[in-house]
mmCIF file of the N, C-alpha and C atoms, coordinates in Angstrom:
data_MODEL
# 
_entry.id   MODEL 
# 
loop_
_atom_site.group_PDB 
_atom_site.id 
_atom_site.type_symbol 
_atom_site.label_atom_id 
_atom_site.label_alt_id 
_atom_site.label_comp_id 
_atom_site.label_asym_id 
_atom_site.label_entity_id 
_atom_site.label_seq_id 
_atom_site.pdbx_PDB_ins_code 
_atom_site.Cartn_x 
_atom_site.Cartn_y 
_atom_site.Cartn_z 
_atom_site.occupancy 
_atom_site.B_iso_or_equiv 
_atom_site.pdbx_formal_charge 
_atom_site.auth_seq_id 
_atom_site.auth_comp_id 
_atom_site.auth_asym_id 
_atom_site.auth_atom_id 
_atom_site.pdbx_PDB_model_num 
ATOM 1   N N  . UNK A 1 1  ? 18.679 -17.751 -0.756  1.00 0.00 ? 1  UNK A N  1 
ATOM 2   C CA . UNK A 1 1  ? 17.289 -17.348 -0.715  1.00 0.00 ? 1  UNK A CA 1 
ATOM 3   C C  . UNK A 1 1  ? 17.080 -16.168 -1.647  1.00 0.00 ? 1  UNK A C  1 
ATOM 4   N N  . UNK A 1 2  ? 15.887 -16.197 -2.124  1.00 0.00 ? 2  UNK A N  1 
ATOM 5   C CA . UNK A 1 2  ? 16.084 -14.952 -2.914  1.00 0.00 ? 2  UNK A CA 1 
ATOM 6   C C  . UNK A 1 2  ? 14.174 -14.564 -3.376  1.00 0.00 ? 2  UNK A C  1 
ATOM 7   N N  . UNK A 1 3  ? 13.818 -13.323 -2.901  1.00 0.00 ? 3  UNK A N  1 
ATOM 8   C CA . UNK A 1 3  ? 12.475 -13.177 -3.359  1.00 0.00 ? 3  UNK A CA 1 
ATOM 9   C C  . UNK A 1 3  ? 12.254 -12.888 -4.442  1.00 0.00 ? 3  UNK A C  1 
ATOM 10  N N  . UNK A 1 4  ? 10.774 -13.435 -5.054  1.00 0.00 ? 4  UNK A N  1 
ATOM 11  C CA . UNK A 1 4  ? 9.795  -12.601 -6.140  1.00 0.00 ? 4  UNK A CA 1 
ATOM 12  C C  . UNK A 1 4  ? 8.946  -12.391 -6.029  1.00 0.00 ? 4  UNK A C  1 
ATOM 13  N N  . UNK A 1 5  ? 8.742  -11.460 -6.679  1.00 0.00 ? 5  UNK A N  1 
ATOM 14  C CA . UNK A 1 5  ? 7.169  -10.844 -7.254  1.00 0.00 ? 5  UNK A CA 1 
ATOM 15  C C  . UNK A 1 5  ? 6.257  -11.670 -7.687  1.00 0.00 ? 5  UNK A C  1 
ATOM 16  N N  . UNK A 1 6  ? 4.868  -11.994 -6.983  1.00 0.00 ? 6  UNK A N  1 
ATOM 17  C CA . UNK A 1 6  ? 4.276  -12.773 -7.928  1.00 0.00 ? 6  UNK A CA 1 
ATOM 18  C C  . UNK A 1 6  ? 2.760  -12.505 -7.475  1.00 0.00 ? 6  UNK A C  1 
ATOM 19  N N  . UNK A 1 7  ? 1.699  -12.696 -8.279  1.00 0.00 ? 7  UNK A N  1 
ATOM 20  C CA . UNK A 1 7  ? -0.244 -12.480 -8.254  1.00 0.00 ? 7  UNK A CA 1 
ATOM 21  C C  . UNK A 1 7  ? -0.622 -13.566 -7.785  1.00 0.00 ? 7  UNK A C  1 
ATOM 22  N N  . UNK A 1 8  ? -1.374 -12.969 -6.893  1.00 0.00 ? 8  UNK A N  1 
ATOM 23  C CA . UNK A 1 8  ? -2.043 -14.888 -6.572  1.00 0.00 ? 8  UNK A CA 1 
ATOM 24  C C  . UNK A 1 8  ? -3.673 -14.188 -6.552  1.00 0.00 ? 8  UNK A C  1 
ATOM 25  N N  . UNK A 1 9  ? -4.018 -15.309 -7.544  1.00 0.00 ? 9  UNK A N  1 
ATOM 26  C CA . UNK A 1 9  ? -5.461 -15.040 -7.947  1.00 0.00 ? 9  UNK A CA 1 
ATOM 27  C C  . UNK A 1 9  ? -6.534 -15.565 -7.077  1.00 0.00 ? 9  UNK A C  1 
ATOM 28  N N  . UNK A 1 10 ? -7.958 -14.903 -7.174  1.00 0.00 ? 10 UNK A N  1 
ATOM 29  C CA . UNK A 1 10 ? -8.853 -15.316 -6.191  1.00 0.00 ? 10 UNK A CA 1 
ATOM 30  C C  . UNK A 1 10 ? -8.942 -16.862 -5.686  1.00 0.00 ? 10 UNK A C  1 
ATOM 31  N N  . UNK A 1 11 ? -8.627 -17.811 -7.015  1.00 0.00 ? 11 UNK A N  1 
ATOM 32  C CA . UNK A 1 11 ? -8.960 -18.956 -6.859  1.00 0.00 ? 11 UNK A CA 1 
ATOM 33  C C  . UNK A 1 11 ? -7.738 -19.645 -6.115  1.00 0.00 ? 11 UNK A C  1 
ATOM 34  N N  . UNK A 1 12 ? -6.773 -19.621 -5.743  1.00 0.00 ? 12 UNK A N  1 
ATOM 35  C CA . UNK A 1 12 ? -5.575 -19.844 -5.022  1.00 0.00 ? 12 UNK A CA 1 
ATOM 36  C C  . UNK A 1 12 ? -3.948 -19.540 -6.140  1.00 0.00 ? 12 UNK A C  1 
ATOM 37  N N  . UNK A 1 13 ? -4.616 -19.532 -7.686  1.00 0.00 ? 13 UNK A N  1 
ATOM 38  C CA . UNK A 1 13 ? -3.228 -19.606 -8.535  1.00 0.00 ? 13 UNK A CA 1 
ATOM 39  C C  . UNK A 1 13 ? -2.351 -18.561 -8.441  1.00 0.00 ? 13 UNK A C  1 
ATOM 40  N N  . UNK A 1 14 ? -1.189 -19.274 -8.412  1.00 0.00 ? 14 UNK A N  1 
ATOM 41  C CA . UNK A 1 14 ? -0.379 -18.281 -8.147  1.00 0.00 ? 14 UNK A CA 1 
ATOM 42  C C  . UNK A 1 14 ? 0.999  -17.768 -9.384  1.00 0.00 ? 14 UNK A C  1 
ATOM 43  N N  . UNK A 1 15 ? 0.879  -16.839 -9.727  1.00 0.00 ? 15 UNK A N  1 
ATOM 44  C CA . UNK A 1 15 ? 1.723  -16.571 -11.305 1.00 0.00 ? 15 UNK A CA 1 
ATOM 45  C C  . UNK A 1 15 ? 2.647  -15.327 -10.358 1.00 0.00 ? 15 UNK A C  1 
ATOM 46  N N  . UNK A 1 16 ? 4.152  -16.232 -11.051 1.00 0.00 ? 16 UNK A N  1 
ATOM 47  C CA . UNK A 1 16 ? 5.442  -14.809 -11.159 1.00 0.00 ? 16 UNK A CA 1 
ATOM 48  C C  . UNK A 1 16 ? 5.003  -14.110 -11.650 1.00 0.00 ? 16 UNK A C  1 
ATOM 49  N N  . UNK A 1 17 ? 5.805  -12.692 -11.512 1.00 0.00 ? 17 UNK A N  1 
ATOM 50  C CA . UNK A 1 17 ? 5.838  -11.794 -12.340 1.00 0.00 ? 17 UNK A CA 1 
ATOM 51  C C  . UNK A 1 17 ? 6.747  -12.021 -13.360 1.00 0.00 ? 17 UNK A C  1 
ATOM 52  N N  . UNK A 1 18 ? 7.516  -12.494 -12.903 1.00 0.00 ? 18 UNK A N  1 
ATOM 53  C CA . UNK A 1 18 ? 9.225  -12.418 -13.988 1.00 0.00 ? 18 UNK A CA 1 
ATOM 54  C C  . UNK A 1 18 ? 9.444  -14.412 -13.912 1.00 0.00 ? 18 UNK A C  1 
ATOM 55  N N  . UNK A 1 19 ? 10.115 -15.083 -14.982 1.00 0.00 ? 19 UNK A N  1 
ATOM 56  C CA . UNK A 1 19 ? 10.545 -16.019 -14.860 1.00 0.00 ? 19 UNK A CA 1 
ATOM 57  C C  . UNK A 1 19 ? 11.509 -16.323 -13.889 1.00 0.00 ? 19 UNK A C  1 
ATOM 58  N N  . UNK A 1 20 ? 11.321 -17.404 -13.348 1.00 0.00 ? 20 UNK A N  1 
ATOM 59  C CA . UNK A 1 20 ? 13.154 -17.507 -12.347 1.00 0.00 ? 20 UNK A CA 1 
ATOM 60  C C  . UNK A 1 20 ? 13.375 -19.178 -12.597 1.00 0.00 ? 20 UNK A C  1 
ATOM 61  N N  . UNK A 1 21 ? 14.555 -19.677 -12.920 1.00 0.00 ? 21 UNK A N  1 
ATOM 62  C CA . UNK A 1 21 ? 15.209 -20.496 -12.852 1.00 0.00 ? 21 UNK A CA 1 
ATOM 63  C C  . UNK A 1 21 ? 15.677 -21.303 -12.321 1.00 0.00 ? 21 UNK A C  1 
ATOM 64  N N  . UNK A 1 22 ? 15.456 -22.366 -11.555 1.00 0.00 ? 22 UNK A N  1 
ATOM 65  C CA . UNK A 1 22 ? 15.809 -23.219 -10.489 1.00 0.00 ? 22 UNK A CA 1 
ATOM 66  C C  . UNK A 1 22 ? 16.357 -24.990 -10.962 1.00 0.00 ? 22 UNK A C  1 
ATOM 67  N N  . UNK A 1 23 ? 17.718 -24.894 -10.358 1.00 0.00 ? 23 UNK A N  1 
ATOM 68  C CA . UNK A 1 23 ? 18.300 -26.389 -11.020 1.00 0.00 ? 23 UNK A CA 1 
ATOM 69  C C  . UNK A 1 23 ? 17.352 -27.499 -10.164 1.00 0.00 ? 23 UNK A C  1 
ATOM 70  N N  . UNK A 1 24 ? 16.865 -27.386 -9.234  1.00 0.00 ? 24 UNK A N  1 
ATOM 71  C CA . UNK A 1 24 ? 16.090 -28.305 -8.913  1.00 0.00 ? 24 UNK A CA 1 
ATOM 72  C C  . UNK A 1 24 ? 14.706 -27.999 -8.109  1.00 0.00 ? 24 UNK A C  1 
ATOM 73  N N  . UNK A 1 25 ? 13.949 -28.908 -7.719  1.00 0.00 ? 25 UNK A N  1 
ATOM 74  C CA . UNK A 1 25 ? 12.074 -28.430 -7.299  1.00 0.00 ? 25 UNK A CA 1 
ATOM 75  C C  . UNK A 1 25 ? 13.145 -27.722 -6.121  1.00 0.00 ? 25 UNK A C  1 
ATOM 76  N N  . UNK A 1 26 ? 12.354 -26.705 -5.639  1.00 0.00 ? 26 UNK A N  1 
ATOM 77  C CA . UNK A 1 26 ? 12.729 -26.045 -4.030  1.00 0.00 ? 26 UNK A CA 1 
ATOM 78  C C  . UNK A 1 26 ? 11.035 -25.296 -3.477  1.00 0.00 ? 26 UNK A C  1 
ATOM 79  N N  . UNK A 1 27 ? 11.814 -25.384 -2.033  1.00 0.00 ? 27 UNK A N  1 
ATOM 80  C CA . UNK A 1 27 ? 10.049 -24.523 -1.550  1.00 0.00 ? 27 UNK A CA 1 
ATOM 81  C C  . UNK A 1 27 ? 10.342 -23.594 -1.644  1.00 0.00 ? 27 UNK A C  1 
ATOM 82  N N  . UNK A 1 28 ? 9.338  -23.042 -1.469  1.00 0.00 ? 28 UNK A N  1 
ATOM 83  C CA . UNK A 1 28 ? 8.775  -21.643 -0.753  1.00 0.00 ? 28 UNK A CA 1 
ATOM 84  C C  . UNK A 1 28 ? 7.606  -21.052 -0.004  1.00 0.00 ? 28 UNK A C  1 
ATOM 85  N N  . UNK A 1 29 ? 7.845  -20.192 0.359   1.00 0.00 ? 29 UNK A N  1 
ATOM 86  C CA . UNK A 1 29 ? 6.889  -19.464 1.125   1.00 0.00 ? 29 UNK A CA 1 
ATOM 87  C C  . UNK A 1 29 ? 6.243  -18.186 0.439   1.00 0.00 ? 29 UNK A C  1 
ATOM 88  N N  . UNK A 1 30 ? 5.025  -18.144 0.737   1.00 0.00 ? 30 UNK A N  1 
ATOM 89  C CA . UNK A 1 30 ? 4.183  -17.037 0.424   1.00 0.00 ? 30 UNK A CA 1 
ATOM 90  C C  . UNK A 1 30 ? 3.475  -16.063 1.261   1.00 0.00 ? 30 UNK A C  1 
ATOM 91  N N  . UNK A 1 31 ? 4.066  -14.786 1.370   1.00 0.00 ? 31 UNK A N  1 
ATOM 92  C CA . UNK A 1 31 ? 3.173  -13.410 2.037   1.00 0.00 ? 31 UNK A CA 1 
ATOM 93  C C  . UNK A 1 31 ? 2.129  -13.511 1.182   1.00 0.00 ? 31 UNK A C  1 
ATOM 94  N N  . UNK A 1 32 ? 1.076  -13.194 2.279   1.00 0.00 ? 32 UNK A N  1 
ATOM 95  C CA . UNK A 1 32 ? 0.014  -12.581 0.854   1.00 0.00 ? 32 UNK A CA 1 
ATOM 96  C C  . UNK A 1 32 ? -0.240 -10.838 1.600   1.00 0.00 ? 32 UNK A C  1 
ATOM 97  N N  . UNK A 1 33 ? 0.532  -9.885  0.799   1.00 0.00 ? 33 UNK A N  1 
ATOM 98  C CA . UNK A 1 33 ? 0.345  -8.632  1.512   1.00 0.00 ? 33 UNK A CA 1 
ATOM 99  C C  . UNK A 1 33 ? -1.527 -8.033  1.213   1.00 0.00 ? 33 UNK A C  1 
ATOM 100 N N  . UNK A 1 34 ? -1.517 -6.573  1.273   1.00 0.00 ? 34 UNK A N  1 
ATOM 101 C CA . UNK A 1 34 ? -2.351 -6.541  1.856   1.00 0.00 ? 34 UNK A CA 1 
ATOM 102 C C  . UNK A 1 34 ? -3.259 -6.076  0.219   1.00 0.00 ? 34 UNK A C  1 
ATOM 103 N N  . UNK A 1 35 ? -2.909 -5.439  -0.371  1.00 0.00 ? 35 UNK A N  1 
ATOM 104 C CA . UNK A 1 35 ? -2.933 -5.274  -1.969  1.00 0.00 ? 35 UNK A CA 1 
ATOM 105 C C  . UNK A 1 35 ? -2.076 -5.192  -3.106  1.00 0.00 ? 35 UNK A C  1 
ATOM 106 N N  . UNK A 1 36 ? -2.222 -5.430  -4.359  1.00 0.00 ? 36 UNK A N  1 
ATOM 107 C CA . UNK A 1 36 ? -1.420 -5.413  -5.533  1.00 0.00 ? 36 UNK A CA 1 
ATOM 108 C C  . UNK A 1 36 ? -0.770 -4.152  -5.436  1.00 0.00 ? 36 UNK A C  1 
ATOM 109 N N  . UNK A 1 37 ? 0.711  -4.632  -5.635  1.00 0.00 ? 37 UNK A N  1 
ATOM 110 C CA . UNK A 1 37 ? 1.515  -3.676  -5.989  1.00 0.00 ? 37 UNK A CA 1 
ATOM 111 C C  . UNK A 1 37 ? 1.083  -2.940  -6.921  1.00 0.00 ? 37 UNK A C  1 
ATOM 112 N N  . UNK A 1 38 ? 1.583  -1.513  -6.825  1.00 0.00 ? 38 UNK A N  1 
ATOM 113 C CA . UNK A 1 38 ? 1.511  -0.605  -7.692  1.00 0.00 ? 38 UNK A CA 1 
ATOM 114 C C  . UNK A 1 38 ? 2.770  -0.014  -8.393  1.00 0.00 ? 38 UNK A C  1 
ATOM 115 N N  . UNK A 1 39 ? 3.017  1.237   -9.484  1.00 0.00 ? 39 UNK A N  1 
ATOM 116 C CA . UNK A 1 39 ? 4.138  1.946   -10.017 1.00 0.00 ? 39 UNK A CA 1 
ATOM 117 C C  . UNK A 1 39 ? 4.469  3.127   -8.742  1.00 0.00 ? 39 UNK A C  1 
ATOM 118 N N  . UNK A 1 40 ? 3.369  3.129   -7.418  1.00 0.00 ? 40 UNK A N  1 
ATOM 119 C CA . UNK A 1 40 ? 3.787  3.890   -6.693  1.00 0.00 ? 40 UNK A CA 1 
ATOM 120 C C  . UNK A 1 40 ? 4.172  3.380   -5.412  1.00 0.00 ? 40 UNK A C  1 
ATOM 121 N N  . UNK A 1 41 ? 4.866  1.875   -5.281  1.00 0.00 ? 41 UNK A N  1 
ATOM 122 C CA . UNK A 1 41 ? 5.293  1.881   -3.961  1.00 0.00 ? 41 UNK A CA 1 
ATOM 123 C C  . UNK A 1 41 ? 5.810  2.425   -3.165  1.00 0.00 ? 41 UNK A C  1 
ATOM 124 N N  . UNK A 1 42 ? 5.680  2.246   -2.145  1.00 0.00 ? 42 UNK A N  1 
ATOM 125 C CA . UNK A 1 42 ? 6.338  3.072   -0.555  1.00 0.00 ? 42 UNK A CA 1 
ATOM 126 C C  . UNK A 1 42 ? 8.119  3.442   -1.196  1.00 0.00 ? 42 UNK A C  1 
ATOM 127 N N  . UNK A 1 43 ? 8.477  1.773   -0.516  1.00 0.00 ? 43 UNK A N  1 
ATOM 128 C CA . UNK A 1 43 ? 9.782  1.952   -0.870  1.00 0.00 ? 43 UNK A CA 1 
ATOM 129 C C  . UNK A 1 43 ? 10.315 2.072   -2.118  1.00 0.00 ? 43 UNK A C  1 
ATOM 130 N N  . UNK A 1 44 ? 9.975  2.361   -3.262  1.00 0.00 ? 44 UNK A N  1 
ATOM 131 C CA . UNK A 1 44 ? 10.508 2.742   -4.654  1.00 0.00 ? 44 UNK A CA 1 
ATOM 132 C C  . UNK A 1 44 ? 10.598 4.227   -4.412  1.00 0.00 ? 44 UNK A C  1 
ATOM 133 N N  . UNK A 1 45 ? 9.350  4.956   -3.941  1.00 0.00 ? 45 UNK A N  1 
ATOM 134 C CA . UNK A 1 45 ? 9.063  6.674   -3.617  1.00 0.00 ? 45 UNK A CA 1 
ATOM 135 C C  . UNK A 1 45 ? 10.264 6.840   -2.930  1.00 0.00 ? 45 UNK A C  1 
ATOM 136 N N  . UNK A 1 46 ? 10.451 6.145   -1.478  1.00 0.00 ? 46 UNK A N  1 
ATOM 137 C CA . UNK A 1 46 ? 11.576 6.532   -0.415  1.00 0.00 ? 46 UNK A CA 1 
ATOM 138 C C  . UNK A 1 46 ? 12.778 6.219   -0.955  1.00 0.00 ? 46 UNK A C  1 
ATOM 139 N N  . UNK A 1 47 ? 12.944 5.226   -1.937  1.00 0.00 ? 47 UNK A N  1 
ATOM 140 C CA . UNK A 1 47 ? 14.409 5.015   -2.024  1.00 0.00 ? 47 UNK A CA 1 
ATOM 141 C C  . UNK A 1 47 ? 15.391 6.430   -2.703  1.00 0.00 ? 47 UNK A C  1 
ATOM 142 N N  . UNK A 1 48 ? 15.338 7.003   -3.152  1.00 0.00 ? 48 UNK A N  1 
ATOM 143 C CA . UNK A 1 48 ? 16.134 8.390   -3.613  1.00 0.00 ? 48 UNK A CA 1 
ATOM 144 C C  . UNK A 1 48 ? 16.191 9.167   -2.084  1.00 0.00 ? 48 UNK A C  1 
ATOM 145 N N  . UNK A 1 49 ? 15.303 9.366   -1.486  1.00 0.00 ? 49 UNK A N  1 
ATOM 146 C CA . UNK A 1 49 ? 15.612 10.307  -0.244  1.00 0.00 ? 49 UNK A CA 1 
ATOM 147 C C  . UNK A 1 49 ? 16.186 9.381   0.874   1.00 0.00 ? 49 UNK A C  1 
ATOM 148 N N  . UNK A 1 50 ? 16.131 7.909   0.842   1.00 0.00 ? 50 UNK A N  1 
ATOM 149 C CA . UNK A 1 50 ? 16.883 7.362   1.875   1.00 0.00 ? 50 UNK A CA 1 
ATOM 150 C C  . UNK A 1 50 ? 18.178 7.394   1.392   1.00 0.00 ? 50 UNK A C  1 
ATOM 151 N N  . UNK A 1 51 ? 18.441 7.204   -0.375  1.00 0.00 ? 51 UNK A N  1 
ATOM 152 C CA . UNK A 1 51 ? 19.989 6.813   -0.717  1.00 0.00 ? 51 UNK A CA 1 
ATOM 153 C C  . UNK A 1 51 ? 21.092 8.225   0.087   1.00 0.00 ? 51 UNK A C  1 
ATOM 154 N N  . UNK A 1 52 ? 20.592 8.831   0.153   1.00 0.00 ? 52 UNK A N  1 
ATOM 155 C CA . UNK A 1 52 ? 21.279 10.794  0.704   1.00 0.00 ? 52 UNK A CA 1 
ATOM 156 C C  . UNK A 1 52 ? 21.815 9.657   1.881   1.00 0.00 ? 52 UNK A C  1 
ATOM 157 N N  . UNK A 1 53 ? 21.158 9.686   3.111   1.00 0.00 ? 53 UNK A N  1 
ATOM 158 C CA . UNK A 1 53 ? 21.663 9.060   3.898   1.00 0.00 ? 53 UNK A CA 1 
ATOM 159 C C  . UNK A 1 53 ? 22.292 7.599   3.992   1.00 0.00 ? 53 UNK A C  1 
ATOM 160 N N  . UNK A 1 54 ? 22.127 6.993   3.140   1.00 0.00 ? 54 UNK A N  1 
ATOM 161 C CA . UNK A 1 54 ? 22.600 5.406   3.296   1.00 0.00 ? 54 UNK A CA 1 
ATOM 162 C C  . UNK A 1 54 ? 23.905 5.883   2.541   1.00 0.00 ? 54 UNK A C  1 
ATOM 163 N N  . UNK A 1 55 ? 24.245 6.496   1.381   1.00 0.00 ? 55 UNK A N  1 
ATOM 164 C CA . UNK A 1 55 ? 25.252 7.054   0.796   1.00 0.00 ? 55 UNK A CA 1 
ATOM 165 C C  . UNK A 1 55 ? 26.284 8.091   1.509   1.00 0.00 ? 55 UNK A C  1 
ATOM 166 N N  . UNK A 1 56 ? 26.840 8.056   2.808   1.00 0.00 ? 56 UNK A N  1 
ATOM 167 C CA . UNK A 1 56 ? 27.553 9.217   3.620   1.00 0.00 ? 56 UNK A CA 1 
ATOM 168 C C  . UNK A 1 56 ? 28.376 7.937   4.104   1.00 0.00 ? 56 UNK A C  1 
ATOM 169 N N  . UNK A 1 57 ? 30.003 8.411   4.383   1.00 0.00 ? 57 UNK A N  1 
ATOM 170 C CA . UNK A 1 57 ? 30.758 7.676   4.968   1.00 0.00 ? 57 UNK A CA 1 
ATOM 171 C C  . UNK A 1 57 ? 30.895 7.398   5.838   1.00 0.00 ? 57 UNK A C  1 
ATOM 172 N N  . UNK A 1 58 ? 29.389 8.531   6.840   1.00 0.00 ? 58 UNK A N  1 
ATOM 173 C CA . UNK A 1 58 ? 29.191 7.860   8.158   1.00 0.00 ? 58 UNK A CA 1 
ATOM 174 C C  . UNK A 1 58 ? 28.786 6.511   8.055   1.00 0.00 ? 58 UNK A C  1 
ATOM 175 N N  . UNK A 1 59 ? 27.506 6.287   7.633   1.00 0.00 ? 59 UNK A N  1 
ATOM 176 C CA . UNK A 1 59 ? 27.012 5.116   7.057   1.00 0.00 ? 59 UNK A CA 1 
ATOM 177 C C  . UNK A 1 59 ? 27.778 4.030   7.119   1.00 0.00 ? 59 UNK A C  1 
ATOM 178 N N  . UNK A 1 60 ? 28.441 4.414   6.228   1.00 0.00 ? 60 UNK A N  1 
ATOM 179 C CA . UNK A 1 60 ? 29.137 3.004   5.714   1.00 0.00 ? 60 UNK A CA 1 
ATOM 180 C C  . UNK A 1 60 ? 30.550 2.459   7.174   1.00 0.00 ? 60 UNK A C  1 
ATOM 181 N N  . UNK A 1 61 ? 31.114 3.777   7.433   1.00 0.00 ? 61 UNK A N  1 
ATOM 182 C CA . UNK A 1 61 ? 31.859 3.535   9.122   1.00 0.00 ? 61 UNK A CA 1 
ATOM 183 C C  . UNK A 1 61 ? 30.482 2.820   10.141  1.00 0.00 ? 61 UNK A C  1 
ATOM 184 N N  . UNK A 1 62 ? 29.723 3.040   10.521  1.00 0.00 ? 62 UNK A N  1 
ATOM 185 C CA . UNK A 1 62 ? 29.000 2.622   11.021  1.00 0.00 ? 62 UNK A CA 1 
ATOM 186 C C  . UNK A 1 62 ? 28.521 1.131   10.641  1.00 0.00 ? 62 UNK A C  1 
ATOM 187 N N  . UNK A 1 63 ? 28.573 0.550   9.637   1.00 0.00 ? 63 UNK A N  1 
ATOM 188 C CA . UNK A 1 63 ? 28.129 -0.796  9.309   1.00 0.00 ? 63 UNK A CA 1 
ATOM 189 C C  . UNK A 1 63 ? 29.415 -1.344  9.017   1.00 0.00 ? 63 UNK A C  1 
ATOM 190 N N  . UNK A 1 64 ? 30.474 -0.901  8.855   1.00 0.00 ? 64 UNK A N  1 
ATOM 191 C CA . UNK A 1 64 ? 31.647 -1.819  8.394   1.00 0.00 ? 64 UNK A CA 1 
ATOM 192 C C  . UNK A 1 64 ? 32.094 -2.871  9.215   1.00 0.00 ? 64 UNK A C  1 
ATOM 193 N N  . UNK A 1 65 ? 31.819 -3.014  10.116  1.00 0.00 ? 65 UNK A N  1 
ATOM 194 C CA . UNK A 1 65 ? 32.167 -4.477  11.086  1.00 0.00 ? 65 UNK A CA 1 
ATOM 195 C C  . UNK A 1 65 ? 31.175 -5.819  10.493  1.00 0.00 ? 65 UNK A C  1 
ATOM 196 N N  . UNK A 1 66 ? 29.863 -5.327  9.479   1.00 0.00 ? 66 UNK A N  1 
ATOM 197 C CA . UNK A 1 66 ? 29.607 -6.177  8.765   1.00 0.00 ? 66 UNK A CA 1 
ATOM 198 C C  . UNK A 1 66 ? 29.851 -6.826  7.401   1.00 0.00 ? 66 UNK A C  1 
ATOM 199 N N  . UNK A 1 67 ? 30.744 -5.920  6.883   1.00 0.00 ? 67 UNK A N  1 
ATOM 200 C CA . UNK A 1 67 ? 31.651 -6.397  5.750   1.00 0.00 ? 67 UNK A CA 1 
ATOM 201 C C  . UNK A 1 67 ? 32.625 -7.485  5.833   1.00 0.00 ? 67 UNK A C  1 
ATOM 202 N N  . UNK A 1 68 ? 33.165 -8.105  4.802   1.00 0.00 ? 68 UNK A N  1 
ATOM 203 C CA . UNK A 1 68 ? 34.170 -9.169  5.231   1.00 0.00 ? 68 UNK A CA 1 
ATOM 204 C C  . UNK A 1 68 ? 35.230 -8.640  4.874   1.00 0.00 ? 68 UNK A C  1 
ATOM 205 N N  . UNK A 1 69 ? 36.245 -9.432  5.864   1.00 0.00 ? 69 UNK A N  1 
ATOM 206 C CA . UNK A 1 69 ? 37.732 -8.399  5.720   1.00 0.00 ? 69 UNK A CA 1 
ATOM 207 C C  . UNK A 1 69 ? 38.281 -8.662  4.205   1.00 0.00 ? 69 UNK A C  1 
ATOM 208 N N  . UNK A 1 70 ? 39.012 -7.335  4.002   1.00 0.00 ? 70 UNK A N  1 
ATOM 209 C CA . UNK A 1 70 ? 39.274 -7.105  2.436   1.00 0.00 ? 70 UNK A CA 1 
ATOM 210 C C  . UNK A 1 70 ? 40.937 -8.075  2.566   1.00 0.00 ? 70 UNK A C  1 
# 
């Protein structure tokens, strides 16, 4: 599975942002959030002050039972 970015215009069309590649037809599903993204999203702003904490070896002790064994 894998998401993209994409505009969906008043009239129902719906355009990627970016090309993506697919070896064969597949579905998908569409959010329609609540407005056009911007250069100031939420999580783009938060991601530097969350990485502090997601980056500590507590962190990573704490989630390691979801890793696969090395």
């Amino acid at each position: 599975m894998k998401t993209v970015e994409a505009i969906i215009e008043t009239n129902g069309e719906v355009h990627l942002v970016e090309p993506i590649h697919v070896l064969t037809p597949r579905r998908a599903l569409v959010t329609i959030l609540e407005e056009a993204p911007t250069v100031h999203d939420t999580a783009l702003l938060s991601e530097a002050a969350l990485a502090e904490d997601w980056n500590r070896a507590e962190e990573d002790a704490a989630w390691a039972h979801l890793q696969p064994a090395k």
